[in-house]
VEXDREN-2710 file (C-alpha; in Angstrom, 1 decimal):
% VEXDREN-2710
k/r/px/py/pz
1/UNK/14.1/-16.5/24.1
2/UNK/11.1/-14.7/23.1
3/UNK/10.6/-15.0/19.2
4/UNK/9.6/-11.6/17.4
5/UNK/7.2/-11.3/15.4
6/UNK/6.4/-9.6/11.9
7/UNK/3.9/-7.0/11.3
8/UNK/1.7/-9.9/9.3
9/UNK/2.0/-12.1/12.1
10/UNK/0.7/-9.8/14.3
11/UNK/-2.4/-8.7/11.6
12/UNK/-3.4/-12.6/12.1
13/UNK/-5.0/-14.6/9.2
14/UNK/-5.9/-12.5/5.8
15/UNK/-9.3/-13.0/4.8
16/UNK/-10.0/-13.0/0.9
17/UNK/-11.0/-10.3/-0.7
18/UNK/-9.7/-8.3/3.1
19/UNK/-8.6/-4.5/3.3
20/UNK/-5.4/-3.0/5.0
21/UNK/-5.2/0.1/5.9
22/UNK/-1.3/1.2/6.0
23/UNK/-2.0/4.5/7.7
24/UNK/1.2/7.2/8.1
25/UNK/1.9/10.7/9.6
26/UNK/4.5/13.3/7.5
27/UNK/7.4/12.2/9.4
28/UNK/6.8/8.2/9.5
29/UNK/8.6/5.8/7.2
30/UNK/5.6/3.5/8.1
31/UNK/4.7/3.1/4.1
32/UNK/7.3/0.9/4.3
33/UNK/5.5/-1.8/6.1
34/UNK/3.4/-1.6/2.5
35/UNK/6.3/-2.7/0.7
36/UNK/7.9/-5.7/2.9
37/UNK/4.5/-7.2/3.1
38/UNK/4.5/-7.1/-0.6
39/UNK/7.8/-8.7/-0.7
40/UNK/6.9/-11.1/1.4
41/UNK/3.9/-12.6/-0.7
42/UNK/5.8/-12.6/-4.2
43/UNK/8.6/-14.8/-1.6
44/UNK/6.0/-16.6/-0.9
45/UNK/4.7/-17.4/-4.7
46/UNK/2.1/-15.1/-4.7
47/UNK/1.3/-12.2/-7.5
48/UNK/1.6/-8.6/-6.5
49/UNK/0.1/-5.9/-8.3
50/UNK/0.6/-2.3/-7.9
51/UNK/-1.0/1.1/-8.6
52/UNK/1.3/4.6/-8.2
53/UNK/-0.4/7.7/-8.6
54/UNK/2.1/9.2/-5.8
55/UNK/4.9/10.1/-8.5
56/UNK/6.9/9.8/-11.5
57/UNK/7.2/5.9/-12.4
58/UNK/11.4/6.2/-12.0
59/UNK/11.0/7.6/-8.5
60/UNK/8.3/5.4/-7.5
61/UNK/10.6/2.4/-8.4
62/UNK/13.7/4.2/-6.9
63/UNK/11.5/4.6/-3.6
64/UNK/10.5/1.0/-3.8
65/UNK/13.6/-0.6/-4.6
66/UNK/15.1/1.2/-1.7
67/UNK/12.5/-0.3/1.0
68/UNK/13.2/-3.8/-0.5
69/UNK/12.0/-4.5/-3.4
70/UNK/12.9/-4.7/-7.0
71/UNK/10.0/-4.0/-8.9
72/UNK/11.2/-4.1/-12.3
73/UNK/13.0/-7.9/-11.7
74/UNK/9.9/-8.9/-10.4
75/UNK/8.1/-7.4/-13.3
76/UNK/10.2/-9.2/-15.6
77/UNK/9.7/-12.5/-13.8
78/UNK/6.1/-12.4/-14.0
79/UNK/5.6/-11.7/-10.1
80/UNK/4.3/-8.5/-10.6
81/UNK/2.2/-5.7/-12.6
82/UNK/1.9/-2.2/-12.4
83/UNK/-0.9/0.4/-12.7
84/UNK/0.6/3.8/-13.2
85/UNK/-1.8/6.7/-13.2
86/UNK/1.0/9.0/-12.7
87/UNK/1.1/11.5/-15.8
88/UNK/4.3/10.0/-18.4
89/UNK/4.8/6.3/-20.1
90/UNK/6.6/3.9/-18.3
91/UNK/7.5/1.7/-21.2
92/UNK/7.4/-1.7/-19.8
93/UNK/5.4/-4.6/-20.8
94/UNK/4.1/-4.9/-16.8
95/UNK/3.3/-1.5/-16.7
96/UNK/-0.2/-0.3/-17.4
97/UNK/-0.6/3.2/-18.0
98/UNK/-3.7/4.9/-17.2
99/UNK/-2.9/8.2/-18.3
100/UNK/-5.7/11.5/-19.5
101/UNK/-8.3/10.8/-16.9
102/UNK/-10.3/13.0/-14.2
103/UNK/-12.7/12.2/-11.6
104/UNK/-15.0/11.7/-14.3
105/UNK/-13.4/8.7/-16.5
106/UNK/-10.5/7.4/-13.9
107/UNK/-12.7/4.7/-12.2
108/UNK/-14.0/3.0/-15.5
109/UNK/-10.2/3.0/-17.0
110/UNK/-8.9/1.8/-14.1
111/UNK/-11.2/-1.3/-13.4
112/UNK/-10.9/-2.0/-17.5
113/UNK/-7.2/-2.2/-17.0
114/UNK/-7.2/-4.7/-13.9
115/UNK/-9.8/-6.7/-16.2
116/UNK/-6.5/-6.7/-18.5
117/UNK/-4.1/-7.6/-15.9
118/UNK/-6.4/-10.5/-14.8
119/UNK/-7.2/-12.2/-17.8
120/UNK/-3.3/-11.8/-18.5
121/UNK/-1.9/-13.6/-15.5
122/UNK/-4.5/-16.1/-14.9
123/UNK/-5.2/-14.0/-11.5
124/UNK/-7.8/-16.7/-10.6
125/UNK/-5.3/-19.3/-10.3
126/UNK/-2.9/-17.3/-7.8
127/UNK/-3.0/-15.5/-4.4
128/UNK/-2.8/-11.7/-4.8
129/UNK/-1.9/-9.0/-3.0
130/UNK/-2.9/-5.0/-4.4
131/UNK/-1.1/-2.0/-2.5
132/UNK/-2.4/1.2/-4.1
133/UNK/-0.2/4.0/-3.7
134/UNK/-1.6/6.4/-2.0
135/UNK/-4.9/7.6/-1.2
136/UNK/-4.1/10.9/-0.4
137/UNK/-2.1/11.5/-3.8
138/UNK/-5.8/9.7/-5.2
139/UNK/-7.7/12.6/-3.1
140/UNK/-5.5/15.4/-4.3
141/UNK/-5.9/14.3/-7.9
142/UNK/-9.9/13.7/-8.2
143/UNK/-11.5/14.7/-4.9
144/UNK/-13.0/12.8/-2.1
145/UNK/-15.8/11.6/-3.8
146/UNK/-13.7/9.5/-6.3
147/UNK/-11.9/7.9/-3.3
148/UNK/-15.4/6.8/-2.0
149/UNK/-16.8/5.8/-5.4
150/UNK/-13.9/3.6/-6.1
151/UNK/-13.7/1.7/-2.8
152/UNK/-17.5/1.3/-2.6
153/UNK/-17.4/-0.5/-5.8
154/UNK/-14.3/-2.1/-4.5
155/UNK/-16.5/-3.8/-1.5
156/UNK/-19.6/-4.9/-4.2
157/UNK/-17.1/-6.3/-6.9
158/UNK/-14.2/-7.9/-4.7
159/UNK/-17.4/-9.9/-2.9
160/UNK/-18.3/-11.3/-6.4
161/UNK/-14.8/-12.1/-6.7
162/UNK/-14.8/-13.8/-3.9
163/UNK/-17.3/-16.0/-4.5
164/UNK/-16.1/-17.1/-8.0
165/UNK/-13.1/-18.5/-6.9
166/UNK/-10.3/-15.6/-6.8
167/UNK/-8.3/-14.8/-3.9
168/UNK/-6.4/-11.8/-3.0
169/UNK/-6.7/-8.6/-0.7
170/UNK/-5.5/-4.8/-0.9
171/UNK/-2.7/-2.7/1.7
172/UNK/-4.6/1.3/1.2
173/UNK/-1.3/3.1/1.9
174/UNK/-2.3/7.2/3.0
175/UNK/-0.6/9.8/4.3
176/UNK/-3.4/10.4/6.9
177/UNK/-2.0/14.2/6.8
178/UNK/-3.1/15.1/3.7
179/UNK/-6.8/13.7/3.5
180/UNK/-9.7/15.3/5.4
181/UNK/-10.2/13.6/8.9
182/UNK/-13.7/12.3/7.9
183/UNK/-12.2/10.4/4.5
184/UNK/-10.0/8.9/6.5
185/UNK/-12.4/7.9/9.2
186/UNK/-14.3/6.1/6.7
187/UNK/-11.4/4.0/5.3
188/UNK/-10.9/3.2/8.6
189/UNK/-14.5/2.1/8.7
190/UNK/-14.4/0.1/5.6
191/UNK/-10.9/-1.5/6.3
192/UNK/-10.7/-5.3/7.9
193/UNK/-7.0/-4.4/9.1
194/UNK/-5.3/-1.3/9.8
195/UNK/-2.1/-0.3/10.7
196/UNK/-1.4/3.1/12.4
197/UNK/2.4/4.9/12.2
198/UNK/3.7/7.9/13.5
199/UNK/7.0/9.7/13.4
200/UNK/7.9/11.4/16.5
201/UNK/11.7/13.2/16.4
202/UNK/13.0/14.2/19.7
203/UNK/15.7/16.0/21.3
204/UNK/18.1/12.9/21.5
205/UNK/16.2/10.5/18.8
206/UNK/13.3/9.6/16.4
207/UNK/10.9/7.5/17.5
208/UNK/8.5/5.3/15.2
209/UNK/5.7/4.2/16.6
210/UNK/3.8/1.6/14.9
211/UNK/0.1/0.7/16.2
212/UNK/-1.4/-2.5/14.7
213/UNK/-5.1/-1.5/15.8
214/UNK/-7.5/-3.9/13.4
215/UNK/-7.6/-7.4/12.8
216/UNK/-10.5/-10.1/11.9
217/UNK/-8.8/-13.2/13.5
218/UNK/-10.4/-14.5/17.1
219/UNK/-7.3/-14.3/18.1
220/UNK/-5.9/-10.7/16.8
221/UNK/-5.1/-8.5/19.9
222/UNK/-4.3/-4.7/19.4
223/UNK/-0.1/-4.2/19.6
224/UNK/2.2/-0.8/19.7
225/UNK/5.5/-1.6/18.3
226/UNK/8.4/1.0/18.6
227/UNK/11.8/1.5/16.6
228/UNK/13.9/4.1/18.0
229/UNK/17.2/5.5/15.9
230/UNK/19.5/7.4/18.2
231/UNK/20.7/10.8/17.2
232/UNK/24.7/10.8/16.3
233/UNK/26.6/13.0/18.3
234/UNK/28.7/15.9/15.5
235/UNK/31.3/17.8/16.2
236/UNK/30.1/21.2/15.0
237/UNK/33.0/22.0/12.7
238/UNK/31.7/18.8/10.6
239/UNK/28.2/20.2/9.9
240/UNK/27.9/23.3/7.3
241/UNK/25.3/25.5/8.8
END
């Protein structure tokens, strides 16, 4: 019997300091993907650390909870932090609210809070993994530019990192729908790994396609995966249209 494997299987080795690019279309539940491999490091003893600037901090946990993950146990166990830039508190003592900024000011609040979260977890003594969500709610909010800014510095600093000891790497979750096609060329450019999903629904089912297209191992070899959900036949007196 052939044994199946996981999306991280199939991205090969993670280099520190490496870049995933979770890439989705409007109809794909491919963010997903974000969220299990998340789930799978804290499982593994590893520290997670997430930013939302997608939506309110109750929806963003509802939406996370429901693709696997409890955020605010794992908060309260010390697996995890947040960075919410989404406008409104979140009052917990993981969360880190980054609140009253534009384009000009977000950058420097936002690398002064992840100095916080460092120094508070010991980060140099564990494996992290970073999924910011999402790019395109970043682009809508401050502008293309601020996207670029941030991630350039993101390649100078996380080699520093690197080199003094810390370990970790980032999942870049966008809706590649909403952001210009030449943004997201260039996160494709500066991303070791990406992952490509699209959302296809047809007559008779919905189709997700899931294209694993980057890797750095020798070894890594470009894969399509496919889920299909079958549509459910209703009798017509059952539906209210």
């Amino acid at each position: 019997m052939v044994k199946v494997k996981t999306v991280r299987e199939y991205l090969g080795e993670i280099t520190p300091g490496g870049i995933l690019l979770l890439s989705y279309d409007q109809y794909s539940l491919g963010w997903k993907i974000g969220v299990k491999l998340v789930k799978e490091e804290i499982e593994n003893g590893n520290f997670a650390l997430l930013t939302n600037v997608a939506v309110p901090f109750r929806k963003f946990c509802a939406r996370i909870e429901a693709a696997g993950l409890d955020v605010i146990q794992e908060g309260k166990n010390g697996n995890l932090a947040i960075i919410n830039v989404f406008e409104g508190e979140a009052h917990y003592d993981f969360v880190y609210n980054v609140d009253k900024v534009d384009g000009g000011t977000f950058i420097s609040k936002y690398v002064e809070v992840k100095k916080q979260i460092t120094k508070k977890y010991n980060l140099k003594e564990r494996k992290v993994v970073h999924a910011f969500v999402t790019l395109d709610t970043l682009y809508e909010r401050f502008g293309a530019s601020t996207v670029k800014k941030l991630f350039q510095a993101r390649l100078f600093a996380g080699e520093k990192l690197v080199e003094k000891g810390y370990w970790f790497w980032d999942i870049l979750i966008v809706n590649r729908d909403v952001v210009p096609k030449e943004l997201h060329s260039w996160m494709v450019s500066i991303s070791d790994y990406v992952i490509f999903t699209q959302g296809i629904l047809k007559e008779n089912e919905f189709v997700e396609n899931i294209a694993v297209l980057k890797g750095l191992s020798r070894e890594f070899r470009p894969v399509i995966l496919q889920m299909k959900t079958p549509s459910v036949l209703t009798p017509r007196e059952r539906i209210h249209i």
